[in-house]
C-alpha positions in Angstrom: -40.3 -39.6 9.0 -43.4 -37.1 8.4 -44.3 -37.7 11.6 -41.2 -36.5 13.3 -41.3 -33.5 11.5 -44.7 -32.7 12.4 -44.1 -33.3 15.9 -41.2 -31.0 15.8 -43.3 -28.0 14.1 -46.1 -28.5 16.3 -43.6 -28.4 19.3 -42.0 -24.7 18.0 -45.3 -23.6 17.2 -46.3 -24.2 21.1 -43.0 -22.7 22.5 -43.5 -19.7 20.1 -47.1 -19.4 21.3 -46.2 -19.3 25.2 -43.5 -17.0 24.5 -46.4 -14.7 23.0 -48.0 -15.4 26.0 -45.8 -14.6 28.4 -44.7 -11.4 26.3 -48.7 -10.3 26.5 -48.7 -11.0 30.2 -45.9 -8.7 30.6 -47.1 -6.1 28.9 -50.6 -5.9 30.6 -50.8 -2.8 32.9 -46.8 -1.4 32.1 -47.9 2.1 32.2 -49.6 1.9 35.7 -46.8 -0.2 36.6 -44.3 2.2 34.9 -45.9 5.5 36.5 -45.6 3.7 40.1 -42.2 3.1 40.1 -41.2 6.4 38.8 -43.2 7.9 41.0 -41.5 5.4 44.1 -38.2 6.6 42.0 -38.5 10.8 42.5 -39.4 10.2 46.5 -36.6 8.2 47.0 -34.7 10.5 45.3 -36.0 13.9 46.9 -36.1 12.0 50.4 -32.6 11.9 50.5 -32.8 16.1 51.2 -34.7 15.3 54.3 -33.3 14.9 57.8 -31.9 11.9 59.5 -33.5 9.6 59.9 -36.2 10.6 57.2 -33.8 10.4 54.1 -33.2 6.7 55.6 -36.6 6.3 55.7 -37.3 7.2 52.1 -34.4 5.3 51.1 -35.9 1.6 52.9 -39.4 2.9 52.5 -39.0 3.1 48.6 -37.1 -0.4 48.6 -40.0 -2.0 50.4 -42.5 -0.3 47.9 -40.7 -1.4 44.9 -40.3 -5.0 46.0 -44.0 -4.8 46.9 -45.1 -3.3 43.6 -42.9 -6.3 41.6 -44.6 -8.7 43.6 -48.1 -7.4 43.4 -47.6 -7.2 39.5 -46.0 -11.3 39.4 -48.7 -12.2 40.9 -50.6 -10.5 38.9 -49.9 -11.5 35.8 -48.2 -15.0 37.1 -44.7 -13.8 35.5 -41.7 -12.6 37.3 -39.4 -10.8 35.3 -36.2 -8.6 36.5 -34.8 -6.0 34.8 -31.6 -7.8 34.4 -33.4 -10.1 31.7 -33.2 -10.1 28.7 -29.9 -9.7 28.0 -30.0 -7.0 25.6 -32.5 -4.9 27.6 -29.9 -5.2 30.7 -28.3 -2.0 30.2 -31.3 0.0 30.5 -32.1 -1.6 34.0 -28.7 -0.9 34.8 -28.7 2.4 33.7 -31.7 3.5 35.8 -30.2 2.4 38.7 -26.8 4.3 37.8 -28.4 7.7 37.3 -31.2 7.7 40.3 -28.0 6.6 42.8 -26.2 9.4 41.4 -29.6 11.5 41.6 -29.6 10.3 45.5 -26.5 11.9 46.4 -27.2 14.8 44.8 -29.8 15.1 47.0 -28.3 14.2 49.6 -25.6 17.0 49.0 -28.1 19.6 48.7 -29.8 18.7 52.0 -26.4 18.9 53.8 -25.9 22.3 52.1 -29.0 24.1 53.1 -30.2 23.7 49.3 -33.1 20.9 50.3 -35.8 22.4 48.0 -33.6 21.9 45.0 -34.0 18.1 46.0 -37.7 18.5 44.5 -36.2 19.0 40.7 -33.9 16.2 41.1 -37.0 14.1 42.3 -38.7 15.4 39.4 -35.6 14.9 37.5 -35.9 11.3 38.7 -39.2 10.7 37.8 -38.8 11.6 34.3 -35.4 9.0 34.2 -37.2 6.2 35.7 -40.1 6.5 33.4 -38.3 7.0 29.9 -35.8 4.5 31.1 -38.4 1.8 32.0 -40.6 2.4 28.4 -37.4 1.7 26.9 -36.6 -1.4 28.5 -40.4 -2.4 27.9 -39.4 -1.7 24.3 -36.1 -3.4 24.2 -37.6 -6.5 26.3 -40.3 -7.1 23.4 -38.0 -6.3 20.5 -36.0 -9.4 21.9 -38.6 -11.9 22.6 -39.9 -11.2 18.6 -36.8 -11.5 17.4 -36.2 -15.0 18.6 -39.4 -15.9 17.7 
């Protein structure tokens, strides 16, 4: 009977040390990681001021840098994790996405309206969003993972 009880300790105590692990892994690098995609963030955003088909072009160019920067950093650091995940940390990915669409067609706007160098402040605008917004899903992601362990 011992026996099975030691088993089952020494089986939590793995899990709980590859969910350490894998909380480490993710952590590794965030800021670089962080100041790249905020960066990819405020020229999407300001790109949308631009001409056709150069507002376009920000638009698929930033998509194709972000899913290149998440799959440089998986490989990376052999974990791929989405925004969407953890649950609790979902509303900030969420949120991110909410405010830099609605930062797009701002820009957008003010490119149709002659207004295109206000599209700078919204990129810069951007940039701020997608930074704060992705420390705090850092944040919420590890205060998740600890409290399960």
């Amino acid at each position: 009977m011992s026996d099975d009880r030691n088993d089952h300790d020494q089986a939590l105590a793995a899990i709980r040390r590859s969910q350490e692990t894998v909380r480490q892994r993710v952590t590794r690098g965030s800021w670089l990681y962080d100041l790249s995609y905020s960066a990819i963030a405020a020229v999407m955003v300001a790109g949308q001021a631009l001409p056709i088909p150069f507002n376009v072009l920000a638009s698929v160019g930033g998509a194709v840098c972000l899913a290149l920067l998440w799959k440089r950093w998986s490989d990376k650091n052999g974990v791929s994790v989405t925004g969407l995940s953890p649950r609790r940390a979902r509303w900030a990915a969420l949120l991110v996405g909410l405010l830099l669409g609605a930062l797009m067609v701002g820009a957008l706007y003010l490119g149709h309206t002659d207004q295109a160098p206000w599209a700078l402040a919204l990129g810069a605008v951007a940039f701020v969003i997608a930074l704060a917004l992705s420390r705090l899903w850092m944040r919420l992601y590890l205060a998740e993972g600890e409290a399960r362990s």
